[in-house]
C-alpha positions as CSV (number, residue, x, y, z in Angstrom):
1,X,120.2,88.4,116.3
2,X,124.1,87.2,116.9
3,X,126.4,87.3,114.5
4,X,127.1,84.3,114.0
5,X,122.9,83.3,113.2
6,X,123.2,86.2,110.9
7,X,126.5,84.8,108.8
8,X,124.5,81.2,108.5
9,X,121.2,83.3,106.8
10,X,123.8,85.7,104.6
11,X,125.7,82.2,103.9
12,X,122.5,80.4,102.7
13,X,121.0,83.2,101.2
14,X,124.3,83.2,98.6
15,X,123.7,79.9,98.4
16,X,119.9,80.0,96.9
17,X,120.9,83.4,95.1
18,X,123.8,81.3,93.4
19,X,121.9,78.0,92.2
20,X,119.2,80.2,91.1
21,X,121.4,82.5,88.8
22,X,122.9,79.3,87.6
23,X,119.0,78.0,86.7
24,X,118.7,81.1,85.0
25,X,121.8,81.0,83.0
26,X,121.1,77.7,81.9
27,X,118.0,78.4,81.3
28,X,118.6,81.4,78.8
29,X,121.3,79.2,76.8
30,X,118.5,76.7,76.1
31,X,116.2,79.3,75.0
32,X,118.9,80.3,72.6
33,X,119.5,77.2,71.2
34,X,115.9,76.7,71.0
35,X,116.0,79.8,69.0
36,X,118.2,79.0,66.4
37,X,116.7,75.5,66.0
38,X,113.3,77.7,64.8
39,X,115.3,79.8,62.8
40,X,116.2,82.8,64.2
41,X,120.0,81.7,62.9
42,X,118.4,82.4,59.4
43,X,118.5,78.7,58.6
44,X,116.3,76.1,57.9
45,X,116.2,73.2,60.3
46,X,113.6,71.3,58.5
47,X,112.1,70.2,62.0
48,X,109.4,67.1,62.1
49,X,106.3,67.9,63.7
50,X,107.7,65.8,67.3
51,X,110.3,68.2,67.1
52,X,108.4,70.9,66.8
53,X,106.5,70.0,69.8
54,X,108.8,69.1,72.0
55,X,110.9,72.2,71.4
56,X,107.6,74.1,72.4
57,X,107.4,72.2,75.6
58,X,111.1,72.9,76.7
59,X,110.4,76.7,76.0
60,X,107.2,76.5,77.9
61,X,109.0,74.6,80.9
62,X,112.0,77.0,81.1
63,X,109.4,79.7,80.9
64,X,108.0,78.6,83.7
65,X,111.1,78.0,85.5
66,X,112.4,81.6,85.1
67,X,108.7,82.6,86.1
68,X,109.2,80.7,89.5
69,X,112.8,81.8,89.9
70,X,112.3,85.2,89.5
71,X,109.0,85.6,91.9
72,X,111.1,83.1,94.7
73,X,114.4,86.1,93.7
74,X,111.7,88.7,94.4
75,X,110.6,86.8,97.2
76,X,114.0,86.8,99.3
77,X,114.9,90.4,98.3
78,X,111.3,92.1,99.3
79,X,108.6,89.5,100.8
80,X,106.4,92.0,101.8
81,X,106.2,93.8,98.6
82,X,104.7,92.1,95.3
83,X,105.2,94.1,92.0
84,X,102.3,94.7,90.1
85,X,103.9,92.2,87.3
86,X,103.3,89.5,90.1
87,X,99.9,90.8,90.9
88,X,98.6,90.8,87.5
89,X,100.3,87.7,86.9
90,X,98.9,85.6,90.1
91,X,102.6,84.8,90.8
92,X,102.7,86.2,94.2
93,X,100.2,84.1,95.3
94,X,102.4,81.1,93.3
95,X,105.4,82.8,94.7
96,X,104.7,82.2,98.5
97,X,104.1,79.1,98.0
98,X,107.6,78.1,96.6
């Protein structure tokens, strides 16, 4: 491989590493804020029942976004070797996909 081919893959391979730490980052302010709004601030938000439910489908869909970040992480650092977390999980199969 010449070096130059090899600098391109490193270069892109910061690049996907970087916009998926940022996903994640993001991701876990949300779930913070999501957090508080169900009281783990100790208040009481009084939330209406849409509320509710739409604050359970943002936690489900960053849930899932973390799930297919971290599996397409695990993916570039060691594609030939699934954890048993992705195993039991039927990420890995998910995972190669991505």
């Amino acid at each position: 491989m010449s070096k130059p081919n090899t600098a391109l893959k490193l270069h892109a391979l910061r690049h996907e590493l970087n916009w998926r730490s940022e996903t994640v980052q993001a991701a876990g302010i949300g779930l913070c804020a999501i957090a508080s709004l169900l009281g783990a601030d100790g208040e009481d938000h009084q939330l209406s029942e849409e509320l509710t439910s739409g604050l359970a489908h943002a936690a489900l869909a960053l849930g899932e976004l973390i799930k297919e970040t971290g599996s397409r992480m695990w993916e570039i650092s060691a594609p030939a070797a699934p954890t048993e977390f992705q195993k039991q999980d039927g990420a890995a199969a998910v995972g190669s996909a991505v």
